[in-house]
C-alpha positions in Angstrom: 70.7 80.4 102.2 72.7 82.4 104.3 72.2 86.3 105.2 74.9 88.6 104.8 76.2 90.7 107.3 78.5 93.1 107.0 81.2 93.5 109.6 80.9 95.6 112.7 84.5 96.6 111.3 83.3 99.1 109.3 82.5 101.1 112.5 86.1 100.5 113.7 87.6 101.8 110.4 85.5 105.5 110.8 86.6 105.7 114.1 90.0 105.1 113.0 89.6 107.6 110.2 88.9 109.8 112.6 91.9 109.8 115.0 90.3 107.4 117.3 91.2 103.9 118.5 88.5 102.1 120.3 90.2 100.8 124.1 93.6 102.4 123.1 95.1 104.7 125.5 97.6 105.9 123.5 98.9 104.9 119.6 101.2 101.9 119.5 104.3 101.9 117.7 103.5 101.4 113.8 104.0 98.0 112.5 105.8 97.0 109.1 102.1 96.2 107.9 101.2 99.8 109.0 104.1 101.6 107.2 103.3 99.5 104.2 99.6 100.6 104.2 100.0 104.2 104.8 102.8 104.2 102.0 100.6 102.7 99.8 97.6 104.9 100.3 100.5 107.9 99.7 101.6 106.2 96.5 98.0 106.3 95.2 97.6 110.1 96.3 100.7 111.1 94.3 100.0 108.8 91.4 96.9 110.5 90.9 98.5 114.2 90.7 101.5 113.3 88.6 100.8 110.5 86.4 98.9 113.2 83.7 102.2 115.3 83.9 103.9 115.0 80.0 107.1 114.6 82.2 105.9 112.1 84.6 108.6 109.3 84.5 106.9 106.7 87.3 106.6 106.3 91.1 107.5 103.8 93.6 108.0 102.6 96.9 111.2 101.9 98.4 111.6 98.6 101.3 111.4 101.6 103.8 107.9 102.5 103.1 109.1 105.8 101.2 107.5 107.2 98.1 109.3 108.2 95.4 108.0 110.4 92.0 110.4 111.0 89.1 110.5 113.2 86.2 112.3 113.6 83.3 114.5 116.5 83.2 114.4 119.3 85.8 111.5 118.7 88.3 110.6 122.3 88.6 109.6 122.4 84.9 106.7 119.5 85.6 103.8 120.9 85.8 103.1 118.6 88.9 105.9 118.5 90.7 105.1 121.3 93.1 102.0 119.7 94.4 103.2 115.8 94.6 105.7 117.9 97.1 102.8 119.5 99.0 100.6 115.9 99.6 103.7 115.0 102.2 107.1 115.5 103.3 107.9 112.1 103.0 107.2 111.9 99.1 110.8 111.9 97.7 110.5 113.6 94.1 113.3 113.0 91.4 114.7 114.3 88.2 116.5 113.8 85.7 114.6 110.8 84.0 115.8 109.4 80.4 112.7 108.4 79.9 108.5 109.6 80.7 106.3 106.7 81.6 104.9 107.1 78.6 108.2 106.5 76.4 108.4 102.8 78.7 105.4 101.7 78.0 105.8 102.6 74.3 109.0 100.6 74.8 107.2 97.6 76.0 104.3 97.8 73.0 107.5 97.8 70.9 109.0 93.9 72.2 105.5 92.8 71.6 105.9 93.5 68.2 109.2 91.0 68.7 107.8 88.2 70.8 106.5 85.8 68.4 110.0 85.8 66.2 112.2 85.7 69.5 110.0 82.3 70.0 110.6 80.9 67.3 114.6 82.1 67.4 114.5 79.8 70.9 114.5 83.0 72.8 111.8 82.7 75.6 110.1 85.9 76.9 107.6 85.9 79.8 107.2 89.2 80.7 108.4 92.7 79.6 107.3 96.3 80.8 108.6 99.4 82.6 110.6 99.2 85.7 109.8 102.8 87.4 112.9 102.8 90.1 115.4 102.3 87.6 113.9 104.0 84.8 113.9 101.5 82.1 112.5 98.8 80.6 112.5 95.0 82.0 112.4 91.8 80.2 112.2 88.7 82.1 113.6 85.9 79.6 113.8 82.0 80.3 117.5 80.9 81.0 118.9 84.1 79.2 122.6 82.7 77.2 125.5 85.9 76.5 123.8 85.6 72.8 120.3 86.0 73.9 121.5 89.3 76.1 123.3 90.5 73.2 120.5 90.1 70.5 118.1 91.6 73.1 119.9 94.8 74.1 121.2 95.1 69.7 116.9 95.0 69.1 115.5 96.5 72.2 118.4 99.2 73.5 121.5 98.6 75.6 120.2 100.0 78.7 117.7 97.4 79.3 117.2 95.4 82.3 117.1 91.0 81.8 115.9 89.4 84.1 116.2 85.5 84.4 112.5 84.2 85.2 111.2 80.4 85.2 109.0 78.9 82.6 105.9 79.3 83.8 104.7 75.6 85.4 101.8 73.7 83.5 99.0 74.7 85.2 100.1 77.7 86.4 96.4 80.0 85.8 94.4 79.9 88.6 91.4 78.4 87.6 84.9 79.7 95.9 82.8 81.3 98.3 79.9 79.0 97.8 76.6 79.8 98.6 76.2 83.7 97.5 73.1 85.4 95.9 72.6 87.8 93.1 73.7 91.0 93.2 77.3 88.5 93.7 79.8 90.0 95.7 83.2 90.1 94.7 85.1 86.7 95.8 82.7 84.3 95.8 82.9 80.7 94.0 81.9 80.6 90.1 81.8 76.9 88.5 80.5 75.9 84.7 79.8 72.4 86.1 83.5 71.3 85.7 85.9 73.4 86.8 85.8 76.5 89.2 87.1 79.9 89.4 85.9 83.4 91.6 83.9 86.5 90.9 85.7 89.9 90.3 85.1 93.0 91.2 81.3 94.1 90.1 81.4 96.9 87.1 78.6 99.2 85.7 78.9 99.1 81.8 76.3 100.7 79.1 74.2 101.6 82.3 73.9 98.0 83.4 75.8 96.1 86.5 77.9 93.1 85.8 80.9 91.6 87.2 84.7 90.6 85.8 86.3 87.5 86.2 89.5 86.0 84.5 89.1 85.6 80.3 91.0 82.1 80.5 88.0 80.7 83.1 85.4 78.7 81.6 84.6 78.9 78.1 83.0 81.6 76.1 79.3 81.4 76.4 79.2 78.9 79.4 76.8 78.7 81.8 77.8 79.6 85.0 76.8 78.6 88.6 77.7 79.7 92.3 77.6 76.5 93.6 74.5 75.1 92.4 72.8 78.5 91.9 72.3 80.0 88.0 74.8 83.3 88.1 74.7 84.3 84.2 76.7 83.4 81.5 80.0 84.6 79.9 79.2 86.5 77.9 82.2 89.0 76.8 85.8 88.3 76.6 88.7 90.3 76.2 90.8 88.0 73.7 92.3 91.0 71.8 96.2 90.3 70.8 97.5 92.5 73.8 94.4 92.5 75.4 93.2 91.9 79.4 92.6 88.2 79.8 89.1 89.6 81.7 85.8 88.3 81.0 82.2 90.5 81.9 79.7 88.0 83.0 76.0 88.8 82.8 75.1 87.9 86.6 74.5 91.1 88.4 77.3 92.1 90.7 77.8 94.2 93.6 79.8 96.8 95.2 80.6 94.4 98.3 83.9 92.1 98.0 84.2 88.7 101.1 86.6 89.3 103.5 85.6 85.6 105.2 83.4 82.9 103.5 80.3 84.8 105.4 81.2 88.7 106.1 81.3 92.1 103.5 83.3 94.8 102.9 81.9 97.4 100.6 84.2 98.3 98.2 84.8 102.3 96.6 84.2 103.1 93.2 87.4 104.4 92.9 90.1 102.2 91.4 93.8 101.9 92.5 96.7 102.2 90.7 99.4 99.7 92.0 103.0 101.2 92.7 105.8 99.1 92.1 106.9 98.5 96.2 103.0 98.8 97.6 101.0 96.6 99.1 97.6 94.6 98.1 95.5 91.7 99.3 94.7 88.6 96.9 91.3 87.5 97.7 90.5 83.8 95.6 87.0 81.8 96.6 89.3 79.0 97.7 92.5 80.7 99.2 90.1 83.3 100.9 91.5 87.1 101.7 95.5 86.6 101.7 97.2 90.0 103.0 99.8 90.3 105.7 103.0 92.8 103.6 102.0 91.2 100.4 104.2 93.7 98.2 104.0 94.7 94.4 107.4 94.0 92.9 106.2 94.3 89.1 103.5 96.3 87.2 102.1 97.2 84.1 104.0 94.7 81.6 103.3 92.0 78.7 103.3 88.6 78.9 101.9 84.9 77.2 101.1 83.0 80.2 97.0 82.9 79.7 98.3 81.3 76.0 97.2 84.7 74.5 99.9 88.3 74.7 98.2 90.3 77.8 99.6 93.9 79.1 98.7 95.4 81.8 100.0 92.5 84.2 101.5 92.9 87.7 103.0 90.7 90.2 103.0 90.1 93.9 103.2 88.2 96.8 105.9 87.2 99.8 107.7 84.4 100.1 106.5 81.8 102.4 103.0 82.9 101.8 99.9 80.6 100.1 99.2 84.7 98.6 96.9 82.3 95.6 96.4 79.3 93.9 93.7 77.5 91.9 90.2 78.0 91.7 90.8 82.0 92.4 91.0 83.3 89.0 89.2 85.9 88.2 89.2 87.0 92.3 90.0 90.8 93.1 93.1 91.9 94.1 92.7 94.9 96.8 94.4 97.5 98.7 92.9 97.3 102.8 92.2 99.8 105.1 91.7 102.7 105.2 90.5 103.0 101.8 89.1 99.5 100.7 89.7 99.8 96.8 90.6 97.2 93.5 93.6 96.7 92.4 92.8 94.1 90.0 92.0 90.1 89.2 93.8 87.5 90.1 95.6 85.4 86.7 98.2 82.9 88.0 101.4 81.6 89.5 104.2 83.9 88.9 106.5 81.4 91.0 107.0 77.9 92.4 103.5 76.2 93.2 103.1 73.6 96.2 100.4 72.3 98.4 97.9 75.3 99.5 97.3 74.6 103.3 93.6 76.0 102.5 91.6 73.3 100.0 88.0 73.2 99.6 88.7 72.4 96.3 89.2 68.2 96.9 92.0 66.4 94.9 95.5 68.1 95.1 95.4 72.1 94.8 98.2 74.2 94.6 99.0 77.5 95.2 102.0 80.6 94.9 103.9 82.9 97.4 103.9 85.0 94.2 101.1 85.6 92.0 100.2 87.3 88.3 97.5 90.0 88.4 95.5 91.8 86.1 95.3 96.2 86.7 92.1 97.8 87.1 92.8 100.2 85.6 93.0 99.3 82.0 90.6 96.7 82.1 88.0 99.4 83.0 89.2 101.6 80.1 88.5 98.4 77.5 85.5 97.7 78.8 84.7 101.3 79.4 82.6 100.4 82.6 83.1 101.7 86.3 83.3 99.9 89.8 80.2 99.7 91.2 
């Protein structure tokens, strides 16, 4: 059994924190992984003052590492306006929003209501939520026909964005650090015997720790292992019509997440929101920690993928990447330094799969530049737990 260690690191990131850069002279030029960080940390901090604003219409970053905030109407009659301005001068506010967040995502509950007859019309949805930058709502359709655009925009408003998406491929959910102990740490490997998948973030829920993984992992009830070692068992599941495709697991987690297949990071309590344009970190048993500009380009909308209607999906990755692929299911998605924090879990291929150059799966496993992920945010707010 190994010991864990967590990384020296840690002491890096304070002194970094702190304005200081161990046997650096002077600050080097920021990198495009820099600005991306940075922006992302900003996005959080003005997410968090405007997103309880009536007015509050959605926020975003731009390829230039900007942040932007919009409102509808005038921006000096939101109540938050004022202060998203104060957090920096490089947080670009906007008004003049048709529509709050809050109207888009009543939009998207709205073509949920739809899905199941556009099916059966031969009118393929995969996903369908807001689109903050442009203010309205996005529906990614298979191989979208002129009669397909026009019964869309006559049910669902003519200003709507379609999007042509692929069919998802079979096998497209990704179903392992190995030899963990209990409390489990965030990223390890979690296997019923047959098939494998990796343990989310640890949660505190009716005063007692646990830990998420993916809903479509294993079945209901199993009996789960890491590697050969007894974990818990499944033992709730999210399988609500519009629900989370999350599963709590009985094992006791922790408030630690693998960066390699031997090292910690501890993890905050705090969760983060994902801006459309930010960056995260995929982090799978068998793909390990996948960063490097891994961007957001989708968040908070529906879809059927996990063979069940889920909200609260996003999407991200960069082409050329291995970002995910099988066996990391259930694994947290995470926003890196300077303030290590969840994003969400890991679901499934949002584009082309081919051979992952990491395998410690045997056989063939495969794995996507872009990748499905489930928010924290309201996976926490069904299960009403916290991150420990």
């Amino acid at each position: 059994m190994r010991r864990r260690t967590l990384p020296g690191a840690l002491l890096v990131l304070a002194l970094v924190a702190a304005g200081v850069m161990p046997g650096a002279a002077s600050a080097a030029p920021a990198s495009s992984e820099d600005r991306l960080m940075k922006a992302t940390a900003l996005a959080q901090d003005a997410w968090r003052v405007a997103h309880g604003d009536s007015r509050y219409a959605g926020h975003w970053v731009d390829p230039d590492g900007r942040v932007h905030v919009s409102y509808q109407g005038r921006a000096a009659a939101a109540a938050s306006a004022a202060a998203v301005r104060s957090i920096s001068g490089e947080v670009v506010v906007h008004e003049g929003a048709r529509y709050t967040y809050r109207e888009l995502v009543d939009r998207r509950d709205k073509v949920s209501d739809h899905v199941a007859a556009l099916r059966q019309a031969g009118i393929r949805l995969v996903e369908w939520g807001p689109h903050e930058s442009t203010n309205t709502l996005r529906l990614g359709v298979v191989k979208p026909s002129e009669a397909t655009v026009r019964t869309l925009r006559e049910r669902f408003g003519a200003d709507i964005e379609i999007e042509e998406v692929p069919e998802p491929e079979k096998d497209a959910l990704f179903l392992s650090r190995w030899d963990d102990f209990s409390p489990w740490s965030a990223g390890a490997e979690l296997n019923d015997g047959y098939s494998s998948c990796t343990i989310g973030p640890g949660i505190r829920r009716n005063g007692v720790n646990y830990f998420l993984t993916a809903a479509h992992c294993f079945a209901n009830g199993a009996y789960l292992y890491n590697g050969s070692e007894y974990v818990g068992r499944k033992n709730w599941i999210d399988t609500r019509d519009r629900g989370t495709d999350t599963a709590i697991v009985t094992g006791t987690g922790s408030a630690t997440m693998f960066r390699t297949d031997t090292t910690l990071q501890g993890m905050s309590a705090t969760p983060w929101t994902s801006a459309e344009g930010s960056g995260v970190c995929f982090n799978g048993a068998y793909s390990g920690e996948v960063c490097g500009g891994l961007t957001v380009i989708k968040t908070n909308y529906c879809t059927d993928i996990t063979g069940r209607l889920t909200c609260g999906t996003a999407t991200a990755g960069r082409d050329g990447v291995a970002s995910a692929g099988h066996g990391d299911s259930g694994g947290p998605v995470h926003i890196v330094s300077p303030r290590w924090a969840y994003a969400g879990t890991i679901v499934g291929a949002a584009s082309p799969q081919f051979v992952c150059p990491r395998n410690n799966l045997g056989g063939t496993r495969t794995c996507s530049s872009w990748v499905r992920f489930q928010m924290i945010g309201p996976v926490l707010s069904y299960w009403n737990a916290t991150l420990l």
